[in-house]
C-alpha positions as CSV (number, residue, x, y, z in Angstrom):
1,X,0.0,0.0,0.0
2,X,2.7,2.2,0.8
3,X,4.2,2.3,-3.1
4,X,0.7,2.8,-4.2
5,X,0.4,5.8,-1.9
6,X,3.6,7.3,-3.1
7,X,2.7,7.0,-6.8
8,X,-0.6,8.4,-6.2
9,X,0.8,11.4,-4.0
10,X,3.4,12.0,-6.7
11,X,0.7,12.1,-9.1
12,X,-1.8,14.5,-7.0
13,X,1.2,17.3,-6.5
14,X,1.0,17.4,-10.3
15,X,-2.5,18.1,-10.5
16,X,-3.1,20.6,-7.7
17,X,-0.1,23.2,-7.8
18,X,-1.9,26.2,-8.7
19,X,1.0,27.6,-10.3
20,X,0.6,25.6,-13.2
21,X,4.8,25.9,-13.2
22,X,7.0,22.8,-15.1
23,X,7.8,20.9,-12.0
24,X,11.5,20.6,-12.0
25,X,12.1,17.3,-10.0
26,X,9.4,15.9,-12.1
27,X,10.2,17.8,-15.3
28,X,6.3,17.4,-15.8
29,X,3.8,20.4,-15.9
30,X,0.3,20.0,-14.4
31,X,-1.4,21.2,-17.6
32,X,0.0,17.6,-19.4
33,X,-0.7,15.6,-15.9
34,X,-3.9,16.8,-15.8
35,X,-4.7,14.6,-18.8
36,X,-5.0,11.9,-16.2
37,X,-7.3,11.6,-13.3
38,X,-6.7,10.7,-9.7
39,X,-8.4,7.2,-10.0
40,X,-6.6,6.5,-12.9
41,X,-3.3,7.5,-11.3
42,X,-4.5,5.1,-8.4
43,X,-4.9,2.0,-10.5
44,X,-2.1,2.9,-12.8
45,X,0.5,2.7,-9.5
46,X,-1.2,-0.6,-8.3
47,X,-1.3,-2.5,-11.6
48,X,2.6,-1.7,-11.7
49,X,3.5,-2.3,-8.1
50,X,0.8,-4.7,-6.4
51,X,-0.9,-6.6,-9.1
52,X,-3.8,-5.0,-9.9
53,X,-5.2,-3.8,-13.3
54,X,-6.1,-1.0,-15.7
55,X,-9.5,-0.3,-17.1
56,X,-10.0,0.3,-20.6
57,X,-11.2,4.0,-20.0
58,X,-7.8,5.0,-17.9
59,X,-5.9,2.9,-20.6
60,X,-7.1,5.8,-22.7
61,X,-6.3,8.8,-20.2
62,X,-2.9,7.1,-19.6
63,X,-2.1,6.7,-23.7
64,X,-3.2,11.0,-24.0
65,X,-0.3,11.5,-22.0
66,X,2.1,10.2,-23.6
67,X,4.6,7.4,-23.3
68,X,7.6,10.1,-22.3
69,X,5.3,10.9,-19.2
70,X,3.8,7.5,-18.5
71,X,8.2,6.9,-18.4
72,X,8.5,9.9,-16.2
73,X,5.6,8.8,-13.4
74,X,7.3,5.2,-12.8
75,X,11.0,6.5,-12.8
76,X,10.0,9.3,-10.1
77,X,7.8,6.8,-8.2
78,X,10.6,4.4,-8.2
79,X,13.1,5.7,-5.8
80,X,10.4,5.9,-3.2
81,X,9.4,2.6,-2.7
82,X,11.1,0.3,-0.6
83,X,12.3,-3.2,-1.1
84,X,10.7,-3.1,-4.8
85,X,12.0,-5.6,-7.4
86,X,13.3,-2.6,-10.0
87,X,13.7,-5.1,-12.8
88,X,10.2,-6.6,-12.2
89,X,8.4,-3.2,-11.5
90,X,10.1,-2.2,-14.9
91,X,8.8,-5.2,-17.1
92,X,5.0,-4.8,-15.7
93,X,5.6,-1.0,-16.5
94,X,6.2,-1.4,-20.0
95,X,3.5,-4.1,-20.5
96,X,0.9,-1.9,-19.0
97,X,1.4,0.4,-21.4
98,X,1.8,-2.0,-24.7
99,X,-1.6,-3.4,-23.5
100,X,-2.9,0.3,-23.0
101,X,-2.0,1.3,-26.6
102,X,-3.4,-1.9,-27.9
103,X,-6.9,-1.2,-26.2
104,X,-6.2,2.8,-27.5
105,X,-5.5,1.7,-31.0
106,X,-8.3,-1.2,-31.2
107,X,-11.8,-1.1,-33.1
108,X,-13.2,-2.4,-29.9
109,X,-12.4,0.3,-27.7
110,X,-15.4,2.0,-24.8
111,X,-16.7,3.7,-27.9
112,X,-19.4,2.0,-29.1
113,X,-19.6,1.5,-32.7
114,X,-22.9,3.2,-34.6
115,X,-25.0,1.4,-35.8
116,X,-27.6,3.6,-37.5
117,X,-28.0,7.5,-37.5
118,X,-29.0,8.7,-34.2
119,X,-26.6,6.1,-32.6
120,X,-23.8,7.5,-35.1
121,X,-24.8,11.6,-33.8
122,X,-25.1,10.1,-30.1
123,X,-21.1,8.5,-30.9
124,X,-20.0,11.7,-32.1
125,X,-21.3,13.6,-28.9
126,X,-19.0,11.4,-27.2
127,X,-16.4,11.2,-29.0
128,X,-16.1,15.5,-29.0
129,X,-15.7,15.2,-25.3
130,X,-12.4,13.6,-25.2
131,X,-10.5,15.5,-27.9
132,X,-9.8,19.4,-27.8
133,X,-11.4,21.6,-30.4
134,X,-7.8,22.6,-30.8
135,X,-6.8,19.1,-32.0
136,X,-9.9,18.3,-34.0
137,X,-9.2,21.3,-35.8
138,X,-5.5,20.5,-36.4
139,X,-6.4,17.0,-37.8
140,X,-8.9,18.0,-39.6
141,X,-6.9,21.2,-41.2
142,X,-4.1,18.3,-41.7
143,X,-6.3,15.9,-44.1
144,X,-7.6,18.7,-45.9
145,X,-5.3,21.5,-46.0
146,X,-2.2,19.9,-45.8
147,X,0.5,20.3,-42.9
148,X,0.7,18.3,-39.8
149,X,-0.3,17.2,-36.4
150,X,1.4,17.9,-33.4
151,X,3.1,15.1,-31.1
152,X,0.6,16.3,-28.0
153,X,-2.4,16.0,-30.6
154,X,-1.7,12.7,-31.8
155,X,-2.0,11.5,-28.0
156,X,-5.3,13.1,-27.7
157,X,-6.5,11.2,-31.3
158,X,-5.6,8.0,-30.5
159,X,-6.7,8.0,-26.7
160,X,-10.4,8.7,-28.6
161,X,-9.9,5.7,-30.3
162,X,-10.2,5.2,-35.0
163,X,-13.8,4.9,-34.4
164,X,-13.8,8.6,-33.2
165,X,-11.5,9.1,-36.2
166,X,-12.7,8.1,-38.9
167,X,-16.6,9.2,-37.5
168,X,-14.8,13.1,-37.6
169,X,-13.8,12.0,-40.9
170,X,-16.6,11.0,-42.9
171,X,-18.4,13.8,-41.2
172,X,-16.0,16.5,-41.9
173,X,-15.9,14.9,-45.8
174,X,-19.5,15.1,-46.2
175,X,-19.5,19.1,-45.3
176,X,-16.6,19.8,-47.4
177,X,-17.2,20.4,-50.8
178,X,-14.6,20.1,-54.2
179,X,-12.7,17.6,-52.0
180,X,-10.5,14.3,-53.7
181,X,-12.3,11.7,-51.4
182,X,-9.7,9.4,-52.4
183,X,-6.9,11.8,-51.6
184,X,-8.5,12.6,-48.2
185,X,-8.9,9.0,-47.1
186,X,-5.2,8.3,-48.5
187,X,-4.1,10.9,-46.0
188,X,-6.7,10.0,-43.2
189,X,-4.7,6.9,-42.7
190,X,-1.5,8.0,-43.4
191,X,-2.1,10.7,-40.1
192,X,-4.0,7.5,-37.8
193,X,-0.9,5.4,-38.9
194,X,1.5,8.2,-37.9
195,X,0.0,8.9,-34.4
196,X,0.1,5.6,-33.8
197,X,3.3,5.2,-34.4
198,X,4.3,8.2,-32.5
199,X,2.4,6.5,-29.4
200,X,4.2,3.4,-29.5
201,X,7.9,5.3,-29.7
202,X,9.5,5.3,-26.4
203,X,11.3,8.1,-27.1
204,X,8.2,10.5,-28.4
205,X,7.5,13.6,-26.3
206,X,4.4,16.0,-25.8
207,X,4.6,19.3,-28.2
């Protein structure tokens, strides 16, 4: 209990420092921690050093950070807990996450997939509340415009899950006129295939 406690108190001065100041020891800002939630925090900790497990949903929270901080919670959490096996902790570590971006990246994620036209509108509701208008706009300005999405964005995209993605897609294609469909799907993929790529690095940071 004691290395759970540490890992969640680690995690909880990240999200309450008012300052909203990069903290040094950490090297970790609260604006990026705050992509992840106390509870999830709580059974990110335990999975890694008692046993327990991961949801889907915080699988998600803990992919939108990012693999560089998801690095940075275990390696500052580390040093505090007593008679841990480093090796071990390490191993369950990195296959927490692997399984996290598999759930992230997979069809079958806590999105449900539409089946018709009000559950397709009800989908996209929920889907809008776990990506940034920032970021939609940035992918979206990406398949059609040409340019590129940020590091930090392609977190955010994937945590929603390709459902989400290719739902903002279509729906984006059918309000955008003089548009090569073909071309736009071509590079639809090409920016999933990218963030998801980026996720899986182990040396990818947040923009």
């Amino acid at each position: 209990m004691a290395a759970l406690n540490m890992y969640l108190l680690l995690v909880i001065l990240l999200l309450v420092s008012p300052s909203r100041l990069i903290l040094v020891g950490f090297g970790i800002s609260t604006s990026e921690a705050s992509h992840i939630s106390i509870n999830c925090a709580w059974e990110v900790g335990g999975s890694i050093f008692e046993g327990g497990s991961v949801t889907g949903d915080c699988c998600n929270e803990l992919v939108s950070v990012g693999k560089t901080y998801h690095d940075l919670f275990f390696n500052s959490a580390l040093p505090f807990i007593p008679n841990v096996d480093k090796s071990e902790a390490l191993v369950k570590s990195t296959q927490l996450w692997n399984r996290c971006v598999g759930i992230a990246v997979s069809h079958t994620s806590s999105i449900p997939i539409p089946t018709s036209k009000a559950s397709k509108s009800k989908t996209m509701d929920e889907c809008k509340k776990h990506i940034s208008i920032k970021c939609a706009r940035e992918v979206g300005e990406t398949i059609f415009k040409g340019g590129s999405v940020a590091d930090g964005c392609c977190y955010e995209l994937v945590s929603v899950g390709k459902i989400c993605h290719d739902l903002f897609f279509n729906s984006a294609l059918e309000s955008t006129p003089n548009v090569d469909k073909s071309r736009a799907l071509a590079k639809s993929v090409q920016v999933w295939n990218r963030c998801v790529k980026i996720i899986i690095s182990p040396i990818s940071s947040i923009s």
